[in-house]
C-alpha positions as CSV (number, residue, x, y, z in Angstrom):
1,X,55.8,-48.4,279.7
2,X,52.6,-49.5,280.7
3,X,53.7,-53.6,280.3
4,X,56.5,-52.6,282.4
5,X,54.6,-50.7,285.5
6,X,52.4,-54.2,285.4
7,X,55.6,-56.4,285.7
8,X,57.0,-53.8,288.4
9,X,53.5,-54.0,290.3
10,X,54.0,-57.7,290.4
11,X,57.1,-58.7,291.5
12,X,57.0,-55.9,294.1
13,X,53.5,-57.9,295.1
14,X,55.5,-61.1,295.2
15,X,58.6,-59.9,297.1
16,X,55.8,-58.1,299.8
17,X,54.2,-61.6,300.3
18,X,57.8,-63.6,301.0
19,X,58.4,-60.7,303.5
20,X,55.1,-61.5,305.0
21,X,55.6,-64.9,305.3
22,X,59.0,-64.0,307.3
23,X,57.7,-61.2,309.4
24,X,54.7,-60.3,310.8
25,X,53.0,-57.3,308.2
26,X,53.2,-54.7,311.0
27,X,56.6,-55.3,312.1
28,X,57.6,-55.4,308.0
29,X,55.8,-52.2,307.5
30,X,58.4,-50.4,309.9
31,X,61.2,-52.3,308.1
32,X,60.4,-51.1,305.0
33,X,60.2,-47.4,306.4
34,X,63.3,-47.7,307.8
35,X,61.9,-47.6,311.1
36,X,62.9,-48.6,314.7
37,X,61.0,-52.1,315.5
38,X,60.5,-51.6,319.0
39,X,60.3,-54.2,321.1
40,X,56.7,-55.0,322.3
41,X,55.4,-56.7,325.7
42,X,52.4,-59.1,325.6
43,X,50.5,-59.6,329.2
44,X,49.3,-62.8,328.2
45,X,49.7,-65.1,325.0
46,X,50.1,-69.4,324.6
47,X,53.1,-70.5,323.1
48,X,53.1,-74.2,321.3
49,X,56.3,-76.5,320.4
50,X,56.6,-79.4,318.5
51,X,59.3,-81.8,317.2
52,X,59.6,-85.7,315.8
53,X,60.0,-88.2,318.4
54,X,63.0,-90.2,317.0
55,X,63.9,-87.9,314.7
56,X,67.4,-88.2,315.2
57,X,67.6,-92.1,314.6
58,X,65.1,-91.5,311.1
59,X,67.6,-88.6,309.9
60,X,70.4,-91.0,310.4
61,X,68.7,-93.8,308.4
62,X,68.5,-91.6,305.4
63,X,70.8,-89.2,303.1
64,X,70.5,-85.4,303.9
65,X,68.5,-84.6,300.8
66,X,65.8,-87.1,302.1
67,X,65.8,-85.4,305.5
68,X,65.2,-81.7,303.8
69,X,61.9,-83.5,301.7
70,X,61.2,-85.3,304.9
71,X,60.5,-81.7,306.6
72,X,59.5,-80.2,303.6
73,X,56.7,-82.5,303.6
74,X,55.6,-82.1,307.6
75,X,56.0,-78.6,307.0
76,X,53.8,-77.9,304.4
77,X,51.5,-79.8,305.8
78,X,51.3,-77.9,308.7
79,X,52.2,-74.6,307.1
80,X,48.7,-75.3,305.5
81,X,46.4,-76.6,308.8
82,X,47.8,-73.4,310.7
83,X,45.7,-70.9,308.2
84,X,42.6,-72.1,309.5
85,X,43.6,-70.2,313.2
86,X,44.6,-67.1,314.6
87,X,48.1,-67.9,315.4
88,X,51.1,-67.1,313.9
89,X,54.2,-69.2,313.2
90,X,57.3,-68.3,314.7
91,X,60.0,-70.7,313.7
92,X,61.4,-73.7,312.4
93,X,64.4,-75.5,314.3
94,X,65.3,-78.4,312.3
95,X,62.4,-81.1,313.3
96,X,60.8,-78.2,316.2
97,X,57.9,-76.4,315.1
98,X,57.0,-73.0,317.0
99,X,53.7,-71.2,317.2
100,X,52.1,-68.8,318.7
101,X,48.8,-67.1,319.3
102,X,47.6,-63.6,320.9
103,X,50.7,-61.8,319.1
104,X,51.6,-59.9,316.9
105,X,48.4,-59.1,317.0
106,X,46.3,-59.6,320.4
107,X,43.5,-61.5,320.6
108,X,42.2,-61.6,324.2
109,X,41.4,-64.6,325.5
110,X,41.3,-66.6,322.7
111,X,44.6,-67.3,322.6
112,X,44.7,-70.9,324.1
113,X,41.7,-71.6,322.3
114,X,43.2,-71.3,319.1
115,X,46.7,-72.6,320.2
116,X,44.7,-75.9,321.5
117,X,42.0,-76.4,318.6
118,X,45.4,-76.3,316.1
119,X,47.8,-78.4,317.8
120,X,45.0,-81.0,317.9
121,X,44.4,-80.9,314.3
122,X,48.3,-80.9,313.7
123,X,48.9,-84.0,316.4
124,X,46.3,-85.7,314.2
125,X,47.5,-84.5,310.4
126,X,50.9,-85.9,311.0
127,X,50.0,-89.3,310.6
128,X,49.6,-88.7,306.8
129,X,52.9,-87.4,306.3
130,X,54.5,-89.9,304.0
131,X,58.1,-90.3,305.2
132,X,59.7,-90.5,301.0
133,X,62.4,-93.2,302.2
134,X,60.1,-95.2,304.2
135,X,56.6,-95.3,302.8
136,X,55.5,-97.8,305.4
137,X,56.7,-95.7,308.7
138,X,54.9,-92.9,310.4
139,X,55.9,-89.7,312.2
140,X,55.2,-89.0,315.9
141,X,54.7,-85.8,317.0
142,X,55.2,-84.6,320.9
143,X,53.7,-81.3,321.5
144,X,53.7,-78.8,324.4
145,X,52.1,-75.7,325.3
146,X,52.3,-72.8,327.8
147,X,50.5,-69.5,328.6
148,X,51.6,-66.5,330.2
149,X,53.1,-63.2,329.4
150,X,56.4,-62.4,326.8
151,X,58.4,-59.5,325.1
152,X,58.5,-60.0,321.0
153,X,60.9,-58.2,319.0
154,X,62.9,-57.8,315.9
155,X,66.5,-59.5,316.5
156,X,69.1,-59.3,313.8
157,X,69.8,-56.8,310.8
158,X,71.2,-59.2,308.3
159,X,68.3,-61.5,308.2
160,X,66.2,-60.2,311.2
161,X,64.7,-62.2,313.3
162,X,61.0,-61.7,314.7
163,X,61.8,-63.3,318.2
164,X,60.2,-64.2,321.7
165,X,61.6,-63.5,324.9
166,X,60.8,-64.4,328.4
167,X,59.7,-67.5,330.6
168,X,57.0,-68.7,329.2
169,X,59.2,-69.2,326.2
170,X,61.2,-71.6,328.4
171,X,58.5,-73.2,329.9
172,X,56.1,-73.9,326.9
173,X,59.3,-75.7,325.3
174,X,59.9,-77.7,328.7
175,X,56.0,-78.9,328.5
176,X,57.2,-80.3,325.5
177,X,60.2,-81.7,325.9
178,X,58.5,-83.7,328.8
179,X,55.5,-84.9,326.5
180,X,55.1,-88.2,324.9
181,X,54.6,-89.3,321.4
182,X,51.3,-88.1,320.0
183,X,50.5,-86.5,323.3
184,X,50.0,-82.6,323.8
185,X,51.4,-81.9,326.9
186,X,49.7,-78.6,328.6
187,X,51.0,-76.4,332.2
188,X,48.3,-75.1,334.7
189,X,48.2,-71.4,333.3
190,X,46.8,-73.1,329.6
191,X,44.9,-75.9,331.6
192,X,43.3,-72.4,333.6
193,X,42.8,-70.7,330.2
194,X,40.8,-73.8,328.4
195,X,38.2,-74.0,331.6
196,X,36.5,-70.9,330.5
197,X,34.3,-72.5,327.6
198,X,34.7,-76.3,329.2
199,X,34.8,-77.3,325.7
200,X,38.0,-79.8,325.7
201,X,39.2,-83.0,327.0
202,X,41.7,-82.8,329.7
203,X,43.2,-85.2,331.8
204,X,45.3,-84.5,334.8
205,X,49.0,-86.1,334.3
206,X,50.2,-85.5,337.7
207,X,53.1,-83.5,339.7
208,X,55.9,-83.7,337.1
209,X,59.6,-82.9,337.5
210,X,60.8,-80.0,335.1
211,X,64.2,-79.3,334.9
212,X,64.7,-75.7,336.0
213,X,61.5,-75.1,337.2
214,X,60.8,-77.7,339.5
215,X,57.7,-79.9,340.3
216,X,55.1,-78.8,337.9
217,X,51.5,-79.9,338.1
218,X,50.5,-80.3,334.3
219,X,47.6,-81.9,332.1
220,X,47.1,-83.7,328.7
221,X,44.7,-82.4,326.3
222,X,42.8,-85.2,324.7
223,X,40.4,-83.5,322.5
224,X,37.9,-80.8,322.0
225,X,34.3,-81.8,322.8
226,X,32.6,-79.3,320.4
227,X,35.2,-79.6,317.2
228,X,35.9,-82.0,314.8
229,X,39.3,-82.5,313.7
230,X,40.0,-82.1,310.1
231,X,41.4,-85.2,309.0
């Protein structure tokens, strides 16, 4: 009986930690009750996006099977760099990589901070992503990132869905969907957020054209003048 409370222990333990991974613990912690998961508004947070330049052109050069290692590959990577900060991943689309920092749990201000210092590090560890069915190439990632306020909730019952809602969602993903290849491509309200400490490299890009917002006056981040990226 004893061997069997041990085994029971332990694969609760284990199906706790893949619930974990998939929702933040507070919002599984109502699940699990059979609670309500109200929806939650956050005044300010910074959202980051990611995807593969070209990554439609490499996943038609290969077989589906290499395009799932492919991402299995980037994404453990990353999956691993992104421990080192307070953010909190949010979802994988295909080649887009979502994160965000200052929720679930709040942070105050240092959630560009943390947004910035890790999409550095991951803007740099993708160049050691070995693509299987072409040893010789190497990935290019665009980046963007956006602060501001947003509404996070549960979405879903079969499968739910920890979700962000509001503009800033919109507009982090247009910062980058405008950015270039290995470029991390910032708005104002994060460029604003990253003066506090003057600790990073930033370089003005200029009055930009954003669909659905307009002209946008946004920045680059270049680098952090106090951290080393872990190569």
């Amino acid at each position: 009986l004893k061997e069997r409370t041990e085994d029971l222990k332990r694969e609760r333990q284990l199906a706790e930690d893949l619930l974990h991974q998939m929702l933040p613990k507070s919002v599984a912690k109502q699940l699990r009750k059979c609670q309500k998961v109200e929806a939650e508004n956050y005044d300010q947070v910074t959202i980051f996006f990611s995807d593969i330049v070209g990554f439609t052109s490499i996943a038609a050069s290969c077989t589906p099977l290499q395009v799932v290692e492919m991402l299995n590959n980037l994404y453990v990577c990353f999956d691993s760099r992104i421990e080192s900060y307070d953010v909190y991943k949010v979802e994988t689309i295909g080649d887009a990589y979502m994160v965000v920092s200052g929720l679930p749990e709040r942070n105050g201000t240092k959630h560009a901070d943390e947004i910035a210092k890790m999409s550095l590090d991951l803007v740099a560890a993708v160049r050691q992503v070995v693509i299987p069915h072409m040893p010789m190439g190497r990935l290019q990632l665009r980046a963007g990132m956006h602060t501001g306020p947003c509404v996070a909730g549960v979405v879903g019952y079969k499968m739910p869905r920890y979700c962000l809602f509001g503009d800033t969602v919109n507009t982090a993903s247009r910062m980058e969907s405008t950015s270039l290849p290995q470029k991390i491509h910032i708005s104002s309200a994060t460029y604003d957020a990253l003066l506090s400490d003057d600790a990073y490299e930033i370089e003005p890009r200029g009055e930009i054209e954003v669909k659905g917002k307009g002209k946008m006056k946004t920045y680059w981040l270049l680098g952090n003048k106090n951290y080393s990226v872990q190569n």
